[in-house]
C-alpha positions as CSV (number, residue, x, y, z in Angstrom):
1,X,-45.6,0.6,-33.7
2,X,-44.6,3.5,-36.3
3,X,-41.7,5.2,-35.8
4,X,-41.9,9.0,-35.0
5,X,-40.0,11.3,-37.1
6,X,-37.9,13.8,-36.4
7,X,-38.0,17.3,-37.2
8,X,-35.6,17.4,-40.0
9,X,-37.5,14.0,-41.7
10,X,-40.5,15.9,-41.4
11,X,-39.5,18.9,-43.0
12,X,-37.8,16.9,-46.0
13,X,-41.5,14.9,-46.1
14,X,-43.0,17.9,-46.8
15,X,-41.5,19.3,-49.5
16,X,-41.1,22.6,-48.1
17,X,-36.8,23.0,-49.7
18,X,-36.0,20.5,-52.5
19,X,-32.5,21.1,-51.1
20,X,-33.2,19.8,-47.8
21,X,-33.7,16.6,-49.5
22,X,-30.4,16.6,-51.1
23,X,-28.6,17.3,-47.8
24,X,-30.7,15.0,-46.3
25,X,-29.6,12.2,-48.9
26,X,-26.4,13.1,-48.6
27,X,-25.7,12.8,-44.8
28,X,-26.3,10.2,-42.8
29,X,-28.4,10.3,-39.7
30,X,-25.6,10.3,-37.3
31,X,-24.7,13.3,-39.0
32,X,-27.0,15.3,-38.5
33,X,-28.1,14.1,-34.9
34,X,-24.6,15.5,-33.9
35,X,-25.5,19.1,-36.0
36,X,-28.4,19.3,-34.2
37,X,-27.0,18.3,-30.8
38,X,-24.0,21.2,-31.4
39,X,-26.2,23.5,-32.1
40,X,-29.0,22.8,-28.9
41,X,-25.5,22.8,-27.1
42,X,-24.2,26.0,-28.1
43,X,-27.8,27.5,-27.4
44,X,-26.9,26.0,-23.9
45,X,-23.8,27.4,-23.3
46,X,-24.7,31.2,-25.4
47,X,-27.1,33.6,-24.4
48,X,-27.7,34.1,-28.3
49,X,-25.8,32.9,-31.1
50,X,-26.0,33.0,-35.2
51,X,-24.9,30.3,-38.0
52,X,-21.6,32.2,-38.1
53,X,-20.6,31.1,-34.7
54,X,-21.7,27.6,-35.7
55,X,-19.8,27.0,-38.7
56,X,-16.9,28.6,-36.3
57,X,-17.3,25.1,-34.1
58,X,-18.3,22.6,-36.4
59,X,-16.8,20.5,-39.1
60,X,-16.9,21.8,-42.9
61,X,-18.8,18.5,-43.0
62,X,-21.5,19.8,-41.3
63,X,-22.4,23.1,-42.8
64,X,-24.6,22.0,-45.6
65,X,-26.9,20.2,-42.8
66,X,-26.6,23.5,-40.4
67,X,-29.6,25.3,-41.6
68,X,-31.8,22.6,-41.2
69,X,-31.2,22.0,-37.8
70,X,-31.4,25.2,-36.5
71,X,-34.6,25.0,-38.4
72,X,-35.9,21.6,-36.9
73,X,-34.9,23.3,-33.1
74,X,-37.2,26.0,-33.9
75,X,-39.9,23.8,-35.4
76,X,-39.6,22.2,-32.7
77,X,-39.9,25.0,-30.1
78,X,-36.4,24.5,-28.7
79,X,-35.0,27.4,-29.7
80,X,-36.7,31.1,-31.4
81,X,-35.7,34.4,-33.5
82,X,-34.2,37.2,-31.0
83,X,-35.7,39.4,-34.0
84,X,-32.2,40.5,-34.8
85,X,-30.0,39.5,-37.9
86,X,-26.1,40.2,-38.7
87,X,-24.6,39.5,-42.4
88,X,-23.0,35.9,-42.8
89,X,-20.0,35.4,-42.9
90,X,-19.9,32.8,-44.9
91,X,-18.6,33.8,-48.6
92,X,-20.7,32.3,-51.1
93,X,-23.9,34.0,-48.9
94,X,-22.0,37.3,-50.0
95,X,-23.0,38.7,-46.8
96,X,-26.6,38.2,-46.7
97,X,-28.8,38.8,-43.5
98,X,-29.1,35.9,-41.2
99,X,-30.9,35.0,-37.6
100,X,-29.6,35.8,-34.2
101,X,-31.4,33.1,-32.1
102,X,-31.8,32.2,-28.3
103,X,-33.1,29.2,-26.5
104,X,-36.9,29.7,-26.2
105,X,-38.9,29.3,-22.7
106,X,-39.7,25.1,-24.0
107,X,-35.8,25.1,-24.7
108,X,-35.1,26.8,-20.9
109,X,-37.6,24.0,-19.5
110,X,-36.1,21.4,-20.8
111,X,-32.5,22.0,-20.4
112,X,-33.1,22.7,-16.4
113,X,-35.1,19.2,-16.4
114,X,-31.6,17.5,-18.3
115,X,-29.3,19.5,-15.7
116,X,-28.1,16.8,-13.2
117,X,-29.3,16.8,-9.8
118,X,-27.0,17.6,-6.4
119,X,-27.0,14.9,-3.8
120,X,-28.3,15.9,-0.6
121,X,-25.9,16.0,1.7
C-alpha cells in the first residue's frame, strides 16, 4: 500500500518554492505536524488570525516551517483568505502585506465532527 502524502510533501514534490525544500530538509516531521496542528488550532480558537499572531505562540523554531503550513491548511481546504491583509510584523519582511485567514466551511465541518460528544443524561 503507498503511503499518502501530506500537504506540505506534496507541495515540496512539486517544485512549486525551492525554499520549501530547504525547510522541509531541515525540520523534521514532528516538527512540522505540530506547526500545522498550532496553526488548525489557533483557527479553532480565533475567528481570524494572521502569521503575526502565530509567530506570537509558537517557537522561534517553528517560523521558517509557518508559511508552509498555513499554506498546506489552505491547500487543503481547512482554512481560506478573509481577503484582508495587515503588514508583518516580522523584521526582516520589512513590513510587507500578509493574509488575514479564517477557518473555511470544510474547516467548520470538520472541527464540529472532532468536538466531543455530551452523554445523554
Amino acid at each position: 500500500m503507498t503511503r499518502r502524502l501530506t500537504p506540505a510533501e506534496r507541495l515540496a514534490a512539486a517544485d512549486k518554492d525551492i525554499r520549501l525544500d530547504d525547510i522541509v530538509a531541515r525540520t523534521g516531521d514532528w516538527d512540522r505536524f505540530l506547526v500545522e496542528q498550532a496553526v488548525w488550532h489557533y483557527g479553532l480558537v480565533n475567528d481570524t488570525f494572521s502569521a503575526n499572531q502565530l509567530r506570537d505562540v509558537l517557537p522561534e523554531l517553528s517560523h521558517g516551517y509557518l508559511g508552509a503550513a498555513i499554506n498546506s491548511l489552505r491547500t487543503a481546504g481547512l482554512i481560506e483568505h478573509t481577503g484582508q491583509m495587515v503588514p508583518s510584523t516580522s523584521g526582516p519582511t520589512h513590513g510587507h502585506r500578509i493574509s488575514v485567514w479564517r477557518l473555511s466551511v470544510k474547516g467548520l465541518v470538520i472541527a464540529e465532527a472532532r468536538r466531543p460528544r455530551k452523554a445523554a443524561a
